[in-house]
C-alpha positions as CSV (number, residue, x, y, z in Angstrom):
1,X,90.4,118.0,85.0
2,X,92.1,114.6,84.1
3,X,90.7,112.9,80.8
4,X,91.8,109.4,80.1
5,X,90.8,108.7,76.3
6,X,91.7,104.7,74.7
7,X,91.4,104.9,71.0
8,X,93.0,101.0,69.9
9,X,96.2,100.4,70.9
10,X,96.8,104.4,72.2
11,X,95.8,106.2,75.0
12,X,96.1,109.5,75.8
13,X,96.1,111.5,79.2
14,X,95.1,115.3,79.2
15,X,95.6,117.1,82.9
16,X,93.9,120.2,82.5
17,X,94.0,120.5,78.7
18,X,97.6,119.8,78.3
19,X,98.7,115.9,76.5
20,X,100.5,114.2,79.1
21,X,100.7,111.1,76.5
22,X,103.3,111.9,74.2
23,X,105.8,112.3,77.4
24,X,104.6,109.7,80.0
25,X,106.4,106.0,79.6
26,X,103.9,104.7,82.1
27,X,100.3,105.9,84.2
28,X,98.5,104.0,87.0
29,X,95.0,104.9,87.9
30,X,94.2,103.8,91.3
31,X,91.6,104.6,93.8
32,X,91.1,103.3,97.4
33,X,87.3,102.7,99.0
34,X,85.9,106.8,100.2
35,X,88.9,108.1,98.8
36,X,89.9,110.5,95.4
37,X,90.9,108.7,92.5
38,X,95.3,108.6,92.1
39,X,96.8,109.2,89.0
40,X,100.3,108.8,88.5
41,X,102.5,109.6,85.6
42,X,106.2,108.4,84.9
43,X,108.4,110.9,82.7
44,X,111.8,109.6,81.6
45,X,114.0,112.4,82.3
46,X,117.3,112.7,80.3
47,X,118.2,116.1,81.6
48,X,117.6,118.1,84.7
49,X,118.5,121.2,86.7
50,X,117.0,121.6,89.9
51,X,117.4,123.5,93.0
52,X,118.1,121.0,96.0
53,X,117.4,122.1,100.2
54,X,121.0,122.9,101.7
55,X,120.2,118.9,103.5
56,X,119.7,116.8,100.6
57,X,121.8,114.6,99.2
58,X,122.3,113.1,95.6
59,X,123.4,109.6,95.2
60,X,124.4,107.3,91.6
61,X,124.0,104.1,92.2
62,X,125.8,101.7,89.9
63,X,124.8,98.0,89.6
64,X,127.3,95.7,90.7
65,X,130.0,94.2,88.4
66,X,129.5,90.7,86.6
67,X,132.9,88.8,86.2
């Protein structure tokens, strides 16, 4: 279950009983005419391991250089 709760200038977003709101950076709500409401969560990551398929690739991406 998905409770969205605005208490001033907070809000706080429990999926399934756990606080999504301390972690999330951004949420969007959205819901499209005969179809189940969206929600979708941003989480700044500063650190991650993951297991990748065999076909994937990981690219950095710098921006390009002002002179």
């Amino acid at each position: 279950m998905v409770q969205i709760k605005q208490s001033g200038d907070f809000t706080a977003i429990e999926v399934d009983g756990i606080d999504l709101a301390k972690y999330a950076s951004e949420f969007t709500l959205t819901q499209k005419a005969g179809e189940i409401p969206v929600l979708k969560v941003t989480i700044p990551v500063c650190c991650i391991e993951a297991e990748l398929p065999h076909c994937a690739t990981v690219v950095e991406k710098e921006a390009p250089r002002k002179e």
